[in-house]
N, C-alpha and C positions, 0 to 999 in steps of 0.2 A: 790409163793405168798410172794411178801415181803412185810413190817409194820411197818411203824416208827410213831410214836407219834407227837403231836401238839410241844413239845420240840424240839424235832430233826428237825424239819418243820422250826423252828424257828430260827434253828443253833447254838442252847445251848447241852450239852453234855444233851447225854438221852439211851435209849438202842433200838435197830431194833431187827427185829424178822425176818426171811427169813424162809419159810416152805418148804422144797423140797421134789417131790416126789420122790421112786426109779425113773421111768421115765424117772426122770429132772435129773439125776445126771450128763448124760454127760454133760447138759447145764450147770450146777455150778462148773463142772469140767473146763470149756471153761471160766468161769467166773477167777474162781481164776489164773486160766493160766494168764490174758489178765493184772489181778491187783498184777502178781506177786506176792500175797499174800493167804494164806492159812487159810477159814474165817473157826473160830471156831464151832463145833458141840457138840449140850449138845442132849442128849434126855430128855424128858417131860416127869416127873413120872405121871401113870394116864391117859394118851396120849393114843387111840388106834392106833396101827401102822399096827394093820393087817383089818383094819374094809375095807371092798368090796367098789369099788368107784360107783358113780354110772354112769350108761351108757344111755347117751342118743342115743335113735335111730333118727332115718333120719323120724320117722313117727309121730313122738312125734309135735305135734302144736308148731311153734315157735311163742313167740311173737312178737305181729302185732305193727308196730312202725305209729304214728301219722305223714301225710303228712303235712309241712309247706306251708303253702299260702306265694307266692314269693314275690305277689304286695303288703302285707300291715304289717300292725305291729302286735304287739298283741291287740290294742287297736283298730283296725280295719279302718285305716286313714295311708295314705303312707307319708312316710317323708320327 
């Protein structure tokens, strides 16, 4: 998960946050390789790093997405 703020968005100095998990490390690993550069690691006092993730099963309901109508707008009159 990365995070940068309305600053950084903006292209004014500000600070990002990237969350990785074990998991991701080869992926960050593959990162810093590609930027040549070695992105700093702090841990979070207070942070749980061993809390269970959770798992979604294949049975679990997924949500149901709303079908768009192709011929008209949302105002109901085609353009």
């Amino acid at each position: 998960v990365h995070r940068i703020g309305r600053t950084g968005r903006a292209q004014r100095e500000g600070d990002a946050a990237t969350i990785v998990a074990p998991d991701e490390q080869a992926k960050l690993d593959a990162i810093e390789k590609f930027i040549d550069m070695q992105i700093p690691q702090l841990k979070l006092e207070g942070f749980n790093y061993f809390h269970e993730p959770i798992i979604r099963t294949s049975t679990a309901e997924k949500p149901r997405r709303r079908k768009r109508n192709s011929g008209s707008s949302r105002f109901g009159r085609r353009r």
